[in-house]
C-alpha positions as CSV (number, residue, x, y, z in Angstrom):
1,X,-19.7,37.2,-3.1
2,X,-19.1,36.7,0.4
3,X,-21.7,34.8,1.0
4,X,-20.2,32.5,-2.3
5,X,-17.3,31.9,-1.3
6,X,-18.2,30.8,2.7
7,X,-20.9,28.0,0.7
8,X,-17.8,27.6,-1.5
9,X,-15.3,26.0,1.4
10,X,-18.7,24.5,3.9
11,X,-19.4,22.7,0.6
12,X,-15.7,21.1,0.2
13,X,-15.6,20.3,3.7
14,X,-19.1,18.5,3.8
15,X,-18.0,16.9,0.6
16,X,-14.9,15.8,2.6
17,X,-16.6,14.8,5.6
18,X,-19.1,12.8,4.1
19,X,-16.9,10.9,2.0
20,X,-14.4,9.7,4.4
21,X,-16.3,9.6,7.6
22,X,-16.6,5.9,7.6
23,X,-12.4,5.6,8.1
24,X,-13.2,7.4,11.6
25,X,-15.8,4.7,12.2
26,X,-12.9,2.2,11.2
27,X,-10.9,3.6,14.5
28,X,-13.6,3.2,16.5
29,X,-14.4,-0.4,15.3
30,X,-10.6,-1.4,15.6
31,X,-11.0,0.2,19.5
32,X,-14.4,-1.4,20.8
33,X,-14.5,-4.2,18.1
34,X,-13.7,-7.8,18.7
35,X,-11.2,-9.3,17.0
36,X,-11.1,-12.6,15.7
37,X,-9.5,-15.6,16.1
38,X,-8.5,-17.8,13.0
39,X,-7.2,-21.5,13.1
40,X,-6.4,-23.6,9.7
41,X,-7.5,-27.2,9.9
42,X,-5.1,-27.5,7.3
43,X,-1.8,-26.6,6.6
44,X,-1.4,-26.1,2.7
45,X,1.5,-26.0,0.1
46,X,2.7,-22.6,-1.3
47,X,5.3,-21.3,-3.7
48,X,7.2,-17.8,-2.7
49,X,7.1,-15.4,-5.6
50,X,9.8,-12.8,-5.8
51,X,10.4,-10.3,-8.3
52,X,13.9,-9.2,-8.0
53,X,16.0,-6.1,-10.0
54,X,19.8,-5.5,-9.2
55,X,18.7,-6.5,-5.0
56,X,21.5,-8.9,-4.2
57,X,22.2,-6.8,-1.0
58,X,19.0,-7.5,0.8
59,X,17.4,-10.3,-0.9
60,X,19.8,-13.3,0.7
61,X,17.9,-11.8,3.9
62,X,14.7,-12.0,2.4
63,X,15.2,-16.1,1.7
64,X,16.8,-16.5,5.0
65,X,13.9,-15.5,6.7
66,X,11.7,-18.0,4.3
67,X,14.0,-21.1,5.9
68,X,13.1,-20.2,9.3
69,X,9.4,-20.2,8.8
70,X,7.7,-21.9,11.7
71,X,5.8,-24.0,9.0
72,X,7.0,-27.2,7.7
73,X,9.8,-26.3,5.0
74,X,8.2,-29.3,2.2
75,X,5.3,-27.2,2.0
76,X,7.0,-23.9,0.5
77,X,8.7,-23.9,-2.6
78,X,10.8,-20.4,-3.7
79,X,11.0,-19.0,-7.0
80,X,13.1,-15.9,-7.9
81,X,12.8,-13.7,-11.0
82,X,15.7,-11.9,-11.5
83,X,14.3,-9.3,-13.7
84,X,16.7,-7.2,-15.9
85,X,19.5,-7.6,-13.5
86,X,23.1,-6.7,-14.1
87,X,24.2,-7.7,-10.6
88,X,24.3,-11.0,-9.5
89,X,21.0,-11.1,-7.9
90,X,20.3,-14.5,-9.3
91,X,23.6,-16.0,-8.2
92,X,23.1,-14.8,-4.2
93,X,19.2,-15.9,-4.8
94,X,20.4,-19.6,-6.1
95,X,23.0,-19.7,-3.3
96,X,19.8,-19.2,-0.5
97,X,17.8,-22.3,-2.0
98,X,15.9,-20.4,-4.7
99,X,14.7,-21.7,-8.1
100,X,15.6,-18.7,-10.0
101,X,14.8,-17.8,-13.5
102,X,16.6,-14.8,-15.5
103,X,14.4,-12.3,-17.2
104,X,15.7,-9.6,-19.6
105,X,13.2,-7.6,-21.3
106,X,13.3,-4.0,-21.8
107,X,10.1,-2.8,-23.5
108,X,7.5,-4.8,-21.4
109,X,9.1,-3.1,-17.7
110,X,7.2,-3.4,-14.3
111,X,6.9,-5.9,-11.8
112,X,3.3,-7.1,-13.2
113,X,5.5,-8.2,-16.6
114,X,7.8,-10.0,-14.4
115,X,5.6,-11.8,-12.2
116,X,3.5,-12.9,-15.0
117,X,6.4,-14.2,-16.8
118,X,7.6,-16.3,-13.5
119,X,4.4,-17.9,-13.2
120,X,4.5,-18.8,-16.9
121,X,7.9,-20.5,-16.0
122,X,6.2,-22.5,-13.0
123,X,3.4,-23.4,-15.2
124,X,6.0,-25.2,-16.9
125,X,7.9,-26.4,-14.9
126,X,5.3,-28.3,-12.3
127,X,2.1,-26.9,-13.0
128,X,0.4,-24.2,-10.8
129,X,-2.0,-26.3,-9.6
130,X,1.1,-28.1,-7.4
131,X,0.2,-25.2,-5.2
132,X,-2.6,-23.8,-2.9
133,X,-1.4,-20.6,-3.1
134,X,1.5,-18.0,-3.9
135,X,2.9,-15.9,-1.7
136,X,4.2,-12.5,-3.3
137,X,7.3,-10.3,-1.9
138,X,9.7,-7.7,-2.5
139,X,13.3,-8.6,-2.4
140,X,14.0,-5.8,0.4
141,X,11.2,-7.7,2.3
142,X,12.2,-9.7,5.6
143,X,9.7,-11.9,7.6
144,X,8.6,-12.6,10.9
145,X,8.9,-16.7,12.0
146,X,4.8,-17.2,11.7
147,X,4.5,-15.0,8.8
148,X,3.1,-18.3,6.7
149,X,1.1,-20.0,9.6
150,X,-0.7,-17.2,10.2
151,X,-1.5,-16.6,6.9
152,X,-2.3,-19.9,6.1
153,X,-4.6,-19.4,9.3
154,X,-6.7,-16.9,7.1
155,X,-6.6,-18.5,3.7
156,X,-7.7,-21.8,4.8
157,X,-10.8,-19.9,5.9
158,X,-11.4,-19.5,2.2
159,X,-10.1,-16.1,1.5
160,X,-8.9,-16.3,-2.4
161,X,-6.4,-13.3,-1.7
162,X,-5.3,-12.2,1.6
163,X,-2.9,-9.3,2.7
164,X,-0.7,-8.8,5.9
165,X,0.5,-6.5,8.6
166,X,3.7,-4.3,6.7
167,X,5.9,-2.8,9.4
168,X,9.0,-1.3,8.2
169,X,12.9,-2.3,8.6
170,X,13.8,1.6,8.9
171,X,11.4,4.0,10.6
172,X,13.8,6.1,12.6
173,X,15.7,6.8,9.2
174,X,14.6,10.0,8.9
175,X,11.3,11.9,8.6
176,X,10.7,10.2,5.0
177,X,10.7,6.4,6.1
178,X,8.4,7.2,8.8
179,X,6.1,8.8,6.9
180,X,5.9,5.9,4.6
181,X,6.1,3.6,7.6
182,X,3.4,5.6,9.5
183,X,1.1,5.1,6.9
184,X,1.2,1.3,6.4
185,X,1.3,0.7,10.3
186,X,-2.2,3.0,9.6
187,X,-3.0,1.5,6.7
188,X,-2.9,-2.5,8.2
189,X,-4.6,-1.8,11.7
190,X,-7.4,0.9,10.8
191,X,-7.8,0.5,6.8
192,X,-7.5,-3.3,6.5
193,X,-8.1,-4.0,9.9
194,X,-11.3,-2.6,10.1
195,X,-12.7,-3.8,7.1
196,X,-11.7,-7.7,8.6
197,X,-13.7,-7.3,11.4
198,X,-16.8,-5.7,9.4
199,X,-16.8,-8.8,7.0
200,X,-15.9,-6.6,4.1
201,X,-12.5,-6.4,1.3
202,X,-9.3,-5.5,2.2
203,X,-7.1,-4.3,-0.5
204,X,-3.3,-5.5,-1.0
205,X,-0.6,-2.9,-0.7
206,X,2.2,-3.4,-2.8
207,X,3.9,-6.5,-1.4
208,X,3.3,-9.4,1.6
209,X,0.0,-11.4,-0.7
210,X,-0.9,-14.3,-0.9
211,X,-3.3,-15.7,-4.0
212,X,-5.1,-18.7,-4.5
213,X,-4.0,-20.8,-7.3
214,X,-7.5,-20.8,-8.8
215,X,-7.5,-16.5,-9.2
216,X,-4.2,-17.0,-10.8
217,X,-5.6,-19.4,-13.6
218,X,-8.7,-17.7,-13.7
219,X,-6.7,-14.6,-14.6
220,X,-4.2,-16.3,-17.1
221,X,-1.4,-15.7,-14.9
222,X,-0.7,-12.3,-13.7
223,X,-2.8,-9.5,-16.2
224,X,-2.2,-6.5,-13.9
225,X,0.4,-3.9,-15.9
226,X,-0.8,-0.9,-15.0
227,X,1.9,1.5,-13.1
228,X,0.1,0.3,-9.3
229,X,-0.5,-3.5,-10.3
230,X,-1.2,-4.3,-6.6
231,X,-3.8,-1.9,-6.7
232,X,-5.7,-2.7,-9.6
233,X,-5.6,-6.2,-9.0
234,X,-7.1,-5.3,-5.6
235,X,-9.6,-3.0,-7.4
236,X,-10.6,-6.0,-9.9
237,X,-10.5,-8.4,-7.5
238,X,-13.2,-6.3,-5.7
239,X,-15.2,-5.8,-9.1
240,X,-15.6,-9.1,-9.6
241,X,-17.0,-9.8,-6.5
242,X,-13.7,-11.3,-4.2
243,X,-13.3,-10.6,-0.8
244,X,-9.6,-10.2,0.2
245,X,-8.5,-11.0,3.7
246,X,-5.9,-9.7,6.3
247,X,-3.9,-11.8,8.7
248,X,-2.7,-8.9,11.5
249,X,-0.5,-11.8,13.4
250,X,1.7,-11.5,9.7
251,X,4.3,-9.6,10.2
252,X,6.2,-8.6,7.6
253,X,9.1,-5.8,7.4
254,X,10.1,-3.8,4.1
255,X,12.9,-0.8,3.9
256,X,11.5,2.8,3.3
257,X,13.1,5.1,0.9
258,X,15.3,7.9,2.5
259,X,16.0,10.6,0.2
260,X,13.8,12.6,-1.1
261,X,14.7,12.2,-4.4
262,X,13.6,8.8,-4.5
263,X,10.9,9.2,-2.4
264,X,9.0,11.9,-5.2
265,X,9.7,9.4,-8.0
266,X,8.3,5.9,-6.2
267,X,5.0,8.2,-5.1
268,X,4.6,9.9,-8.3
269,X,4.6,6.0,-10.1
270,X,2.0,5.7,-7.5
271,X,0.1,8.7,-8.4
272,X,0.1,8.4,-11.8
273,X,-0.7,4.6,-10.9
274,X,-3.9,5.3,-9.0
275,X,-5.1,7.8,-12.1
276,X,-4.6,4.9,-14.3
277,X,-6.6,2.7,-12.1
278,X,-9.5,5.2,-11.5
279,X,-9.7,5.4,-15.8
280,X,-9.7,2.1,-16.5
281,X,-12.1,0.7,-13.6
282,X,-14.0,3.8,-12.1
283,X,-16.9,3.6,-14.5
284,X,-17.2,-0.3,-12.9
285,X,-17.0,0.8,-9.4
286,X,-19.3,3.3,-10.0
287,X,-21.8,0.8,-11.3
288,X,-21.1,-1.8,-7.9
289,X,-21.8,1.5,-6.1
290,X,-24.9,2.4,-7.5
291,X,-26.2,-1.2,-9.2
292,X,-25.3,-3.5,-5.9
293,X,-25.1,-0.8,-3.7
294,X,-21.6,-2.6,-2.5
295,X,-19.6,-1.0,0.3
296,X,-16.8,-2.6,-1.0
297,X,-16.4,-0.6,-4.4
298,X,-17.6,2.1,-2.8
299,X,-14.2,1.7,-0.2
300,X,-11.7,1.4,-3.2
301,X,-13.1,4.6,-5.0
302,X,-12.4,6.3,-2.3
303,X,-9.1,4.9,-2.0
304,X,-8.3,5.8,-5.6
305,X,-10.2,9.5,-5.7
306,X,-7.5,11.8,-5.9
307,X,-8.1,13.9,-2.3
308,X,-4.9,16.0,-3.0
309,X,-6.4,17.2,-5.8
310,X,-9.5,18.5,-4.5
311,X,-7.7,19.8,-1.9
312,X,-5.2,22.2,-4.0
313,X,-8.2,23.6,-5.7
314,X,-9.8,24.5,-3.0
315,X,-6.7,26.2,-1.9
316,X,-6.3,27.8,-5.4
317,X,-9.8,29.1,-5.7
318,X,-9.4,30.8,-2.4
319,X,-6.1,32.4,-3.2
320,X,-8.1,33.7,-6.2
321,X,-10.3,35.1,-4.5
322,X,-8.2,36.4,-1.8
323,X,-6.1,38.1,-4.8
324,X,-9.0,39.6,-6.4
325,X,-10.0,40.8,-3.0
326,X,-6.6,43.3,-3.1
327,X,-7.0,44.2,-6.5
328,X,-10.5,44.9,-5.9
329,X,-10.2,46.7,-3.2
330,X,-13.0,43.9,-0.9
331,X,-10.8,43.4,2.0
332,X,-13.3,40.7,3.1
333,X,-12.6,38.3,0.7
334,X,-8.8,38.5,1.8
335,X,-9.3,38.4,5.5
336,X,-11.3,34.5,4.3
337,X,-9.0,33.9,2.0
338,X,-7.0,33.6,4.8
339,X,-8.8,32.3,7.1
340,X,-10.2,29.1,5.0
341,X,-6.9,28.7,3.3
342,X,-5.7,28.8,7.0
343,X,-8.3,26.9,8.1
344,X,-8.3,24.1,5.5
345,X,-4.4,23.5,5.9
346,X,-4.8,23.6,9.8
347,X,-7.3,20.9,9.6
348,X,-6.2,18.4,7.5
349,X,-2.8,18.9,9.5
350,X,-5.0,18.1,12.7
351,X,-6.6,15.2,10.7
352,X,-3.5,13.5,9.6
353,X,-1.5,13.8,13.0
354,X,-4.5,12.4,14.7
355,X,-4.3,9.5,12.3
356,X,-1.1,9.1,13.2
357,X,-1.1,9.3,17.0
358,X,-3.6,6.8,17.5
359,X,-1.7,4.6,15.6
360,X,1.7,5.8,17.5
361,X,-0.1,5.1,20.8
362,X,-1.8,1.4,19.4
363,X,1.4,0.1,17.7
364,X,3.9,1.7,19.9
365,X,5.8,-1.8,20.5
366,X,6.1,-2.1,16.9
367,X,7.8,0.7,15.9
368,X,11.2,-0.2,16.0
369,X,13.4,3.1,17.0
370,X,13.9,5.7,20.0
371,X,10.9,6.8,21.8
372,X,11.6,10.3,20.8
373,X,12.1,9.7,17.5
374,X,8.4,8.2,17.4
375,X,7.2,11.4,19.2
376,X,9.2,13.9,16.7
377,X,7.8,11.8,13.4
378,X,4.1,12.6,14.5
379,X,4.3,16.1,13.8
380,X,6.7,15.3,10.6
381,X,3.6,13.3,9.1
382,X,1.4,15.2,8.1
383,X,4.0,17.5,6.1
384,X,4.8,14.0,4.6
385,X,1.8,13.6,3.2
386,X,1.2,16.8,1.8
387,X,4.0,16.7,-0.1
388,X,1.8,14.3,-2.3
389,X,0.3,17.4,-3.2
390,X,2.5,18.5,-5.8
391,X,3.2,14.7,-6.8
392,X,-0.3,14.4,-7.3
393,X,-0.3,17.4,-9.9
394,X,2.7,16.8,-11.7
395,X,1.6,13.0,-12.2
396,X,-1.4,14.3,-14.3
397,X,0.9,16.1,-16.9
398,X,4.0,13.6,-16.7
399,X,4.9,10.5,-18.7
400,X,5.8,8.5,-15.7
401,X,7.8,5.2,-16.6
402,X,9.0,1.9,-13.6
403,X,12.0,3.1,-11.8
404,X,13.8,1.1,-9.7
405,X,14.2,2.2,-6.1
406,X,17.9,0.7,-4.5
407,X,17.5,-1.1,-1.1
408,X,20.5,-1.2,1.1
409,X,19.3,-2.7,4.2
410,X,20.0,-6.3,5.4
411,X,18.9,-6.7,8.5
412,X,17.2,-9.9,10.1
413,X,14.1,-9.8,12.3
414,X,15.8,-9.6,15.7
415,X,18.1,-6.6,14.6
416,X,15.3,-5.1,13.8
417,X,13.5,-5.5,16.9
418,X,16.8,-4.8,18.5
């Protein structure tokens, strides 16, 4: 049984390690790699897409931002929805130059209903082939001055989708924001990054996209209504064969939640998001992998597999063990209980706050707070993360429904940087 259980664990870890070896290849890429250089020989016309609930305290900053865009103003068009709002959202969105359109619908909830709906209303109203492309943000979201020229640098290298650089308006809140911040800084310079420089897919993360007109009428509109929209578009966009791009020079800001509270119910919609995703368009990714043999599928099932998962089993089956060990009387199996339980926590700890250092050290000048505060969040990381754990279980059993998450913070780029 010894001898089990040892296989048991080098089994898991090999499992591990083989599966998500390549994102340590993606550091080293990002290190030694050379980045490129992108130029558009045209400058193209766009329409800004918000979907907006109850956020008339940040998203007059938001459109502010949008004016002082170092790309010619006639080219960009802005269209709020205010979706389900009982503030006056649309009222502080119409006052900042936005065409704005009221939404009230209660049984069809989620920002993949509402964007759909706005493009609908644009369809009408001029057509979406007026447009090159729509750019897709959050209300909370603020941008830097050559967030559109440099992503019109990308997408006029024929990129259909392309993603940006999300830094974050609050990381020295507290221990929470960084962690989500932490992750996206991660997340843009080794995830999407990476995968720029080796030719292959990036995949959008929640907000700060821009689509080609031509996916959205290919796609009817916007047909993503699953609990993660940005993710199974990403994941269907990679099924079918897209290739999305990253613009790193696009700098765009959003606010972090701060209270836990908040913080379990936006991951656990995430969560029980990814599951969704991985049933509905696993058995297709599977087939790219296997069929095409195509990195990129490969990438995004990884992305959705549910690591957290894998990794409280392994810790259950040891405690199990270990347990049976002292009933049993085999102080053996107790003393590796122990250790691999030990062991396994200790290492992904190591793995996550090395993750997060070289991306502390690389992106150091923008993080926006206190030196030590940047120093302190490293070791408060990895705890961040696995506190996904029990999301990650309670999502499987849960009815999770679109909540809202309140966004406080108006701040414009320079007070950030400040």
């Amino acid at each position: 049984m010894d001898t089990c259980i040892r296989y048991l664990n080098f089994a898991i870890l090999l499992l591990f390690t083989l599966c998500y070896s390549y994102q340590a290849v993606f550091v080293l890429i990002r290190w030694f790699g050379k980045k490129k250089k992108y130029q558009a020989k045209t400058q193209h016309r766009y329409a800004v897409i918000i979907s907006a609930r109850n956020e008339r305290a940040v998203i007059g900053g938001l459109l502010d931002s949008i004016h002082r865009q170092n790309y010619p103003s006639e080219l960009v068009d802005i269209y709020v929805v205010a979706d389900n709002c009982t503030d006056d959202t649309a009222a502080v969105a119409r006052a900042h130059g936005a065409v704005v359109y009221e939404r009230f619908n209660h049984v069809q909830i989620g920002k993949g209903y509402a964007l759909n709906y706005l493009f609908r209303c644009i369809e009408e109203r001029v057509g979406l082939d007026t447009y090159d492309g729509f750019l897709v943000f959050d209300a909370d979201n603020v941008l830097d001055e050559n967030y559109i020229t440099s992503m019109n640098d990308v997408f006029d290298q024929g990129y259909p989708v392309v993603t940006s650089y999300r830094n974050s308006k609050n990381y020295g809140s507290n221990w929470i924001s960084a962690g989500y911040a932490l992750w996206f800084l991660r997340e843009s310079k080794y995830l999407n990054g990476a995968r720029m420089q080796c030719g292959t897919s990036c995949a959008i993360s929640g907000t700060g996209f821009l689509v080609a007109s031509e996916v959205i009428r290919e796609n009817h509109g916007w047909k993503h209504h699953l609990l993660t929209e940005d993710i199974e578009f990403s994941t269907d966009s990679i099924i079918q064969g897209r290739v999305i791009g990253y613009s790193e020079d696009a700098v765009l800001y959003d606010e972090q939640p701060v209270h836990f509270r908040e913080s379990w119910n936006q991951r656990l919609r995430w969560s029980k998001g990814f599951y969704q995703v991985l049933g509905s368009y696993g058995k297709r990714l599977a087939e790219g992998i296997v069929k095409h043999h195509s990195f990129q599928c490969y990438d995004m099932m990884m992305t959705l597999a549910p690591a957290t998962l894998l990794t409280l089993l392994t810790i259950v089956v040891n405690l199990v063990f270990g347990f049976a060990g002292v009933i049993l009387g085999h102080t053996s199996w107790t003393v590796m209980m122990l250790e691999a339980v030990g062991g396994n926590l200790f290492g992904i700890y190591m793995s996550l706050f090395f993750f997060g250092l070289i991306t502390t050290i690389t992106e150091w000048k923008r993080i926006h707070c206190h030196a030590g505060k940047k120093i302190l969040y490293l070791f408060t990381f990895p705890i961040f993360i696995f506190t996904y754990i029990p999301i990650a279980v309670v999502a499987i059993f849960k009815k999770v429904t679109w909540v809202p998450i309140p966004h406080t913070i108006a701040k414009n780029v320079q007070e950030i940087r400040s």
